[in-house]
C-alpha positions in Angstrom: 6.5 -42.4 -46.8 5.4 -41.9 -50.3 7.1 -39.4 -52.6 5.2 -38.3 -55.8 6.1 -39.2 -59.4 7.4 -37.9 -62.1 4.6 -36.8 -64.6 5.2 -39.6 -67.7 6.3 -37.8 -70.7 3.0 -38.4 -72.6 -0.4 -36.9 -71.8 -2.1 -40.1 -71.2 0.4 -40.3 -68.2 -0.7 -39.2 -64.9 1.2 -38.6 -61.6 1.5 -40.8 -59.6 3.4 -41.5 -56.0 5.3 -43.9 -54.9 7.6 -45.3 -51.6 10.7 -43.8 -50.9 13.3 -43.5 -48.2 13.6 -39.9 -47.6 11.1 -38.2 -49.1 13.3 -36.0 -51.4 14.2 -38.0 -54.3 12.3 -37.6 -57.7 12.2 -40.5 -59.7 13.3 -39.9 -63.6 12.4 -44.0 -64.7 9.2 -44.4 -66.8 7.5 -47.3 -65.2 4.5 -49.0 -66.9 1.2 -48.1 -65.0 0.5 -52.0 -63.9 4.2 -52.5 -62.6 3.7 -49.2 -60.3 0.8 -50.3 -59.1 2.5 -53.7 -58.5 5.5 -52.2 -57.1 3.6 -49.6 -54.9 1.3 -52.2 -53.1 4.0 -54.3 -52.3 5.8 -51.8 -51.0 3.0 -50.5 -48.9 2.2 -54.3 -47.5 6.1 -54.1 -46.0 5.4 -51.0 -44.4 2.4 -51.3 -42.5 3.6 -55.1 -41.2 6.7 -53.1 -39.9 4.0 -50.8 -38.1 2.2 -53.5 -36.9 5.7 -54.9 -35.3 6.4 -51.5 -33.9 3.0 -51.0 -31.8 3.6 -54.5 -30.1 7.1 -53.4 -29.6 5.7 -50.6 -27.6 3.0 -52.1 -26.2 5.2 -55.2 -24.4 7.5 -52.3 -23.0 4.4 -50.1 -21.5 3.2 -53.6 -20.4 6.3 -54.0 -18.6 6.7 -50.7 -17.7 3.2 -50.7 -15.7 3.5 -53.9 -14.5 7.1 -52.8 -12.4 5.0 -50.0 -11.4 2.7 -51.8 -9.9 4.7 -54.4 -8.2 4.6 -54.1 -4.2 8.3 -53.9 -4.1 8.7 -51.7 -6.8 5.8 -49.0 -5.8 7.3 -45.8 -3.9 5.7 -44.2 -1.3 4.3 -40.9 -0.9 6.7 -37.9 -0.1 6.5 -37.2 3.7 4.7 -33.5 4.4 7.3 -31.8 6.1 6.8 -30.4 9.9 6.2 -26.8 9.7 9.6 -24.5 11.0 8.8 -23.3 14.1 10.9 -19.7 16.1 11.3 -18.7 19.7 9.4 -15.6 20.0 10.0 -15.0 23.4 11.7 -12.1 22.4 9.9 -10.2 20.3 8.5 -7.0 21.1 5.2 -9.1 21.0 6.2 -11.1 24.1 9.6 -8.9 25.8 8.2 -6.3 27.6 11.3 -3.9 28.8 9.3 -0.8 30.5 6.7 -1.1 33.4 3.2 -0.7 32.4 2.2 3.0 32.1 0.0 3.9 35.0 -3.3 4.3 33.8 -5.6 7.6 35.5 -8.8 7.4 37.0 -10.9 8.8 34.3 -14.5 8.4 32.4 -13.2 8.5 29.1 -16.8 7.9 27.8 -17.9 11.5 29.6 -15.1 13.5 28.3 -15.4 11.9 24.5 -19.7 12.4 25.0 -18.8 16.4 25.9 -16.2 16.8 23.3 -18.9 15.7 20.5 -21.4 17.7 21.4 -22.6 19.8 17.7 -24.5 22.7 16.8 -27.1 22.4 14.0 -25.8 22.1 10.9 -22.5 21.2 12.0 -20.1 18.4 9.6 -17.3 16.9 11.8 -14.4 15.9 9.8 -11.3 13.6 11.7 -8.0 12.6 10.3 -5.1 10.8 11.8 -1.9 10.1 9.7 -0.2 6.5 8.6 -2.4 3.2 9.2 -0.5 0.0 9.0 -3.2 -2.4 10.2 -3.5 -6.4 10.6 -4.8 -7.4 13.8 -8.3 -6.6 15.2 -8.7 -3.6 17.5 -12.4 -2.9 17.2 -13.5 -5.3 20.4 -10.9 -4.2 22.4 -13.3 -3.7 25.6 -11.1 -1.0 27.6 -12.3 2.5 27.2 -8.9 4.6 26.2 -9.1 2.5 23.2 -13.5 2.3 22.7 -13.7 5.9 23.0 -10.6 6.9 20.9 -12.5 5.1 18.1 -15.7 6.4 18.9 -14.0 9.9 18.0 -14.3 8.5 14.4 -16.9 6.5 14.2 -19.2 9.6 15.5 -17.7 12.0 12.7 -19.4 12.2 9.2 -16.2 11.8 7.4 -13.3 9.5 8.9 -9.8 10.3 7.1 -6.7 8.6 7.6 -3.7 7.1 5.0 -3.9 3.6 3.6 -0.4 2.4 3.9 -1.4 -1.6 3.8 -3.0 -3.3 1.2 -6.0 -5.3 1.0 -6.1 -8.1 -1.0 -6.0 -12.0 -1.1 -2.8 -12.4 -3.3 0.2 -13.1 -1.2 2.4 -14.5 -3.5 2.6 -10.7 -5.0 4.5 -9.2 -2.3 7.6 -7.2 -3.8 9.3 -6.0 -0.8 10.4 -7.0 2.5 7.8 -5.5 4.6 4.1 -7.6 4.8 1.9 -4.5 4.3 -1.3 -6.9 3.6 -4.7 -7.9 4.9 -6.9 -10.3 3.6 -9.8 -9.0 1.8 -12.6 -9.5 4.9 -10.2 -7.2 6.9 -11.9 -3.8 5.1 -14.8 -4.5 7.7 -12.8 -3.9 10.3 -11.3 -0.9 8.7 -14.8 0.3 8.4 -15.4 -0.8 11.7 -13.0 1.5 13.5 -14.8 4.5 11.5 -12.7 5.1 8.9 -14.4 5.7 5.5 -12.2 7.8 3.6 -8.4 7.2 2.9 -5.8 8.6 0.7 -3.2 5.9 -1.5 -1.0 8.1 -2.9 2.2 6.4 -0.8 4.9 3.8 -1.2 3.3 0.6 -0.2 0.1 1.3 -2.2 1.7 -1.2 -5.3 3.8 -3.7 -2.9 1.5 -6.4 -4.1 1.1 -5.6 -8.0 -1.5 -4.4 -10.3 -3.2 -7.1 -8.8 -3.0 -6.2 -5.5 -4.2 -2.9 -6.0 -7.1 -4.1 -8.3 -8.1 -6.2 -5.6 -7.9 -3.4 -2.4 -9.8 -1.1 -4.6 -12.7 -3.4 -5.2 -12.7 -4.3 -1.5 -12.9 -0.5 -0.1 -15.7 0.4 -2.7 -17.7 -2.6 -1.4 -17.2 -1.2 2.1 -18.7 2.0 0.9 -15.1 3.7 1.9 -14.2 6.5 -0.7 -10.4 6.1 -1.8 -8.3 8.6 -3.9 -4.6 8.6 -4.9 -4.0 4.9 -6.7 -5.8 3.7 -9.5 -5.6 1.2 -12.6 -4.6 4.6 -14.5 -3.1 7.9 -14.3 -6.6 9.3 -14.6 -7.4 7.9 -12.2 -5.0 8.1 -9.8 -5.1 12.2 -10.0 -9.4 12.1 -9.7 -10.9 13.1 -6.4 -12.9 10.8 -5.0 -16.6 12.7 -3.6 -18.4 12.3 -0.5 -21.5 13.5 0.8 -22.9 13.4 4.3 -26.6 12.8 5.6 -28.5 15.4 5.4 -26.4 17.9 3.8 -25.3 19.1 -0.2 -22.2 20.2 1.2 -19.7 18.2 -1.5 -16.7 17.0 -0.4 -13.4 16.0 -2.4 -10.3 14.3 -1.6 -7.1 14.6 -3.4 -4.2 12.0 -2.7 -0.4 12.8 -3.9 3.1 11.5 -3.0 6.2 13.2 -3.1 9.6 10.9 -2.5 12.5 11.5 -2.3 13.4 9.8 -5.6 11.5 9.1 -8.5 11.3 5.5 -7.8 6.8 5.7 -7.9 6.9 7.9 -10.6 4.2 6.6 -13.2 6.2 4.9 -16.6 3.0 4.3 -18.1 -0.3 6.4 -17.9 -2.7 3.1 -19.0 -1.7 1.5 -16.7 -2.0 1.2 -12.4 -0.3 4.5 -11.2 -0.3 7.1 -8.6 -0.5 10.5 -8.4 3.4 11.9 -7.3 5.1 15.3 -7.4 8.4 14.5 -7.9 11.9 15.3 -6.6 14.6 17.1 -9.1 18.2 18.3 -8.7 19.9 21.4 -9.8 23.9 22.4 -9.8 24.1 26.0 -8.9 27.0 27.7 -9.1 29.1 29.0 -5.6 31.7 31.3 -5.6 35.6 30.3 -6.2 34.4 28.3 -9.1 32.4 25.1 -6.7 29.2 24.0 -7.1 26.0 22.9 -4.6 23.5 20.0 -5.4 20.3 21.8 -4.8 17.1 19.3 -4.4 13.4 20.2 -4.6 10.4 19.5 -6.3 9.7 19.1 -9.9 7.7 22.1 -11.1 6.0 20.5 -13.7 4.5 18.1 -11.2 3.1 20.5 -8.6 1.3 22.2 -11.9 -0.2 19.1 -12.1 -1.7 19.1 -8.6 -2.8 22.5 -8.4 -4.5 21.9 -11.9 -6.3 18.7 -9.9 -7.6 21.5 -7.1 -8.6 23.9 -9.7 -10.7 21.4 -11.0 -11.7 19.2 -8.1 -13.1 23.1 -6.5 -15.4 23.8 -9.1 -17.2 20.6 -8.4 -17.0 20.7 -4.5 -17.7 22.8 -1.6 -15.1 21.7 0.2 -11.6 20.1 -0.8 -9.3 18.2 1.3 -5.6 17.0 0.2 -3.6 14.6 1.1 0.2 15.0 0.7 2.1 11.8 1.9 6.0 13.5 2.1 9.3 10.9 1.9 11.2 14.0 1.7 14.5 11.8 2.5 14.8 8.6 3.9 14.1 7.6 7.6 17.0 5.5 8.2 17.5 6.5 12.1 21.7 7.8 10.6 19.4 11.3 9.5 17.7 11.2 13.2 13.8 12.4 14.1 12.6 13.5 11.1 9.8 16.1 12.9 10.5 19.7 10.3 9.4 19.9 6.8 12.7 21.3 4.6 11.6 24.7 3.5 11.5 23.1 -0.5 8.5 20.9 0.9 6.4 23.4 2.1 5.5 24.6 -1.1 3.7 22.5 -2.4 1.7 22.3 1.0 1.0 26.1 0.4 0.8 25.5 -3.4 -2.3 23.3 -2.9 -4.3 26.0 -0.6 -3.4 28.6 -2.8 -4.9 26.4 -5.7 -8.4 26.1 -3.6 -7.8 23.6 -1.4 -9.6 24.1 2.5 -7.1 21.7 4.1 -3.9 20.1 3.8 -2.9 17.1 5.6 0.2 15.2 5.7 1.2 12.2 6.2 4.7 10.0 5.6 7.4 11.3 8.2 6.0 9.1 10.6 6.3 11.7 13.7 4.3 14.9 14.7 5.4 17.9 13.0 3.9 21.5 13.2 0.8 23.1 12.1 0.3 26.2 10.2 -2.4 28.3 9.4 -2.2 29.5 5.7 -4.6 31.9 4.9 -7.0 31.0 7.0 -6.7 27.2 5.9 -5.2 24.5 8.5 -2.0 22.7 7.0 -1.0 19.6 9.1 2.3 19.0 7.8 2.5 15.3 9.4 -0.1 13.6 12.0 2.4 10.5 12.1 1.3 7.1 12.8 -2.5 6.0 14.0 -1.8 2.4 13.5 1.8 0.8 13.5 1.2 -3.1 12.8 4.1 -3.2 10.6 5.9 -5.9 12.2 3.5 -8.9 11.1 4.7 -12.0 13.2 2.4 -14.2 10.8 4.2 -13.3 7.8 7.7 -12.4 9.1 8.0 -15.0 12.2 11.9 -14.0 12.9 11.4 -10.5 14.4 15.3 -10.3 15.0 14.7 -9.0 11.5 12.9 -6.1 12.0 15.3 -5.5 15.4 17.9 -4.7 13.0 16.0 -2.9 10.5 17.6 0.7 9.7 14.2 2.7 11.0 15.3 1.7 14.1 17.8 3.2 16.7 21.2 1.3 17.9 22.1 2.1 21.0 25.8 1.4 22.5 25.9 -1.5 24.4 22.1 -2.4 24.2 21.0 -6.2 23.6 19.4 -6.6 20.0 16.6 -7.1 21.4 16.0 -4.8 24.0 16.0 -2.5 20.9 12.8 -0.2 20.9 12.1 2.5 18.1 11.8 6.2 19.4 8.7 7.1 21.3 8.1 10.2 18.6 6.8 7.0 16.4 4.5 5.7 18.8 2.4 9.1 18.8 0.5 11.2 17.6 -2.7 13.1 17.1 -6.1 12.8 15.9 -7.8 15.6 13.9 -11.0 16.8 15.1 -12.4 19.5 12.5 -16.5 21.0 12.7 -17.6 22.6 9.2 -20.9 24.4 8.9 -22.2 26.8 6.0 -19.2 25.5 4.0 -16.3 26.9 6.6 -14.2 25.7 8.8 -15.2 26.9 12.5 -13.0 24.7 14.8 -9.7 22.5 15.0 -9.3 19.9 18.0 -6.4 17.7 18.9 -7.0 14.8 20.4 -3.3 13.1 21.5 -2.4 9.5 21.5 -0.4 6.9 22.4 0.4 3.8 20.7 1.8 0.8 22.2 5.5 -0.3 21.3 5.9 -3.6 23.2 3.5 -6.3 24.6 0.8 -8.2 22.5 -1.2 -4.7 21.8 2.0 -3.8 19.6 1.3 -1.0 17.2 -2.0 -0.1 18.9 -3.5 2.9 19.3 -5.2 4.5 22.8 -6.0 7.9 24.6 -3.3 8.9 26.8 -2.4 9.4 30.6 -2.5 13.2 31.6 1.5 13.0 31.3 1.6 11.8 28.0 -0.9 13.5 26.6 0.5 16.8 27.7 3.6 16.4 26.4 2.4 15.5 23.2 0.4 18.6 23.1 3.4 20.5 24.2 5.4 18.8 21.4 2.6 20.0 18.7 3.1 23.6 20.1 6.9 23.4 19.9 6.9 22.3 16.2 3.9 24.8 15.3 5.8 28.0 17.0 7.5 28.7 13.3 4.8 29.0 11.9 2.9 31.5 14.2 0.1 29.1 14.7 -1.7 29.1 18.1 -2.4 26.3 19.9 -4.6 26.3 23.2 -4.3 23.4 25.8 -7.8 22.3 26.6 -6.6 19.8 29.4 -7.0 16.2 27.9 -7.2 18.0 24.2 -6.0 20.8 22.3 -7.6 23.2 20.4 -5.7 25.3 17.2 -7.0 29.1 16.8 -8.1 30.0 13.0 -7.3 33.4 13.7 -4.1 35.0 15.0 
């Protein structure tokens, strides 16, 4: 390299540079300007024939390099794709079918559903079912206990349920165990069923990332199906998505909120992807003879923050509809049928209709629990599930897996796999509500089964007379606390307003 001179001395010198080895070391010699120059070229003509020795160095070993490369015997062969693991799924609940099928009655399902829909003038019918973990196609399903359950939706102006899936075409996001996810195309069928409003405020709303949730928000809004609860802020997350319905300025909102039982959703970062939670906190209260009792309940601050959402959302809207997805402990089978809100729960249920809210519903425990009517305003503590795909044989192909999982029940001396979760899961009701000059006027349940074995897993459909009374019977029994009425109707039920 070349390392610069010296300036000479006298002020006719100028600097000048000249080769060294390391490119630190100053020179201190005076050297006559023609014997630099002298020096310095021959110096130079060294270096550059060393370069020139150096590329053919390299080039001969490339050369060699490619030319073993290319030799036939030298050439390896492409890594063999390897065959695709495959699982016996004989005996899955998909394909093990333990119970006899259920008898199914003689009945026109179309007439009953036609007479049940019949509307006076003016008339806004409202549905609303609980949990939807959806994956496979039901829409086509030809028979009529599942055509006309949908229909019950698909007739109504607004079509509510909970979004506990995700929608989105990123995989490779997925945080937890469970395969909560749809590609994007599968929003048409969740429009196709009828729904076209659905509250995100629950724990599987982020499974897939920021990303994830970017991507399920875009898809819902291009299916024209109003979301509220998640959101790529805070903000948000706590804004009410508004609805209108043909020929009528009635406004509608919807409010979306999750309470868990820890504060693992809680929001770290209002800027970014959030939902809208109410939190649990913990107090030590005092007991006599000096011992102490763990009190939990809900953070005040938090359910402030929701009734400050209805204040608002209320003096924009006729009519304003919340959604409360309750984890109020876990449901690890150990803490049994988790069908009764704790007493600390129901306040913010009562909270939010005190606040201007027209109707509470609640989703989360994943059973039927009761109804109450709160100042003349319908709170449905828990509508359980609607659609139970969650097992997701594409995604999770070893469904010994889910046969163990801790939501399920362990019999004594039962096969693995002739384990089947609790029929309380695999029902539940539909919510039929008719508003007209801005009030609520009726409240219709329509029961239903879903399937729990057999290749129509997860499914909802209407039920046999047998089930569906004691499912109505069961909505009675868990309302009775709560003084709320309920009136058998035969293959229905309908809830009195008034005592």
């Amino acid at each position: 390299m070349l390392v610069r001179w010296e300036e000479h001395l006298s002020e006719s010198s100028s600097p000048r540079w000249y080769p060294g080895t390391n490119g630190l070391t100053m020179s201190n010699r005076v050297i006559a300007p023609g014997a630099g120059r002298r020096a310095e070229g021959d110096v130079v003509r060294r270096m550059k024939k060393q370069a020139a020795w150096w590329q053919i160095t390299v080039a001969v070993v490339l050369g060699i390099g490619f030319a073993a490369v290319a030799r036939p015997g030298l050439a390896q062969a492409p890594a063999a794709t390897p065959e695709p693991l495959t699982f016996d799924q004989s005996r899955s609940v998909y394909n093990r079918v333990l119970k006899p099928a259920e008898q199914l009655d003689d009945v026109d399902w179309e007439a009953r559903v036609s007479a049940l829909l019949r509307e006076q003038p003016g008339d806004i019918i409202v549905t609303a079912v609980g949990d939807m973990i959806f994956n496979q196609q039901i829409s086509t399903l030809p028979e009529p206990h599942h055509q006309q359950l949908l229909r019950l939706m698909q007739e109504a102006d607004l079509a509510y349920g909970n979004l506990e899936f995700s929608i989105n075409d990123r995989p490779e996001l997925q945080r937890v165990f469970y395969n909560f996810r749809t590609p994007i195309d599968f929003v048409w069928e969740l429009a196709a069923i009828g729904i076209n409003l659905v509250s995100m405020a629950n724990n599987h709303a982020l499974d897939f990332g920021p990303e994830g949730l970017q991507e399920c928000l875009k898809a819902l809004d291009r299916a024209a199906i109003g979301h509220a609860g998640a959101g790529l802020t805070l903000a948000d997350a706590r804004a009410p998505d508004t609805e209108r319905v043909q020929s009528q300025t009635t406004r509608f909102a919807l409010l979306s909120t999750m309470r868990y039982w820890t504060s693992k959703y809680r929001c770290s970062d209002p800027s970014g992807p959030c939902l809208a939670t109410i939190d649990p906190a913990e107090i030590l209260v005092a007991k006599e003879g000096g011992k102490t009792e763990t009190v939990e309940g809900l953070l005040a601050a938090d359910v402030a923050a929701m009734e400050d959402d209805i204040i608002l959302a209320k003096r924009h809207h006729n009519i304003v509809m919340v959604s409360l997805h309750n984890h109020d402990r876990s449901h690890h089978r150990a803490y049994g049928i988790q069908d009764t809100t704790p007493p600390n729960d129901e306040i913010m249920y009562r909270r939010a209709i005190d606040a201007g809210a027209d109707m509470v519903i609640g989703s989360g425990p994943h059973v039927l629990r009761g109804i109450e009517i709160y100042k003349g305003k319908p709170i449905f503590y828990s509508l359980a599930n609607f659609i139970y795909q969650y097992r997701t044989p594409d995604a999770i192909p070893i469904d010994l897996v889910h046969q163990r999982d801790g939501e399920l029940a362990r019999p004594t001396n039962v096969s693995v796999w002739d384990r089947r979760d609790p029929k309380e899961i695999f029902q539940g009701a539909m919510v039929r509500m008719t508003i007209n000059a801005e009030k609520l006027t009726r409240v219709e349940l329509i029961p239903f089964t879903i399937d729990d074995e057999g290749p129509l897993y997860g499914v909802p459909r209407l039920p046999s007379a047998a089930r569906g009374r004691e499912i109505i019977a069961l909505v009675q029994r868990l309302s009775e606390p709560y003084g709320t009425r309920i009136v058998d109707k035969g293959w229905y039920a309908e809830v009195a307003l008034e005592p």
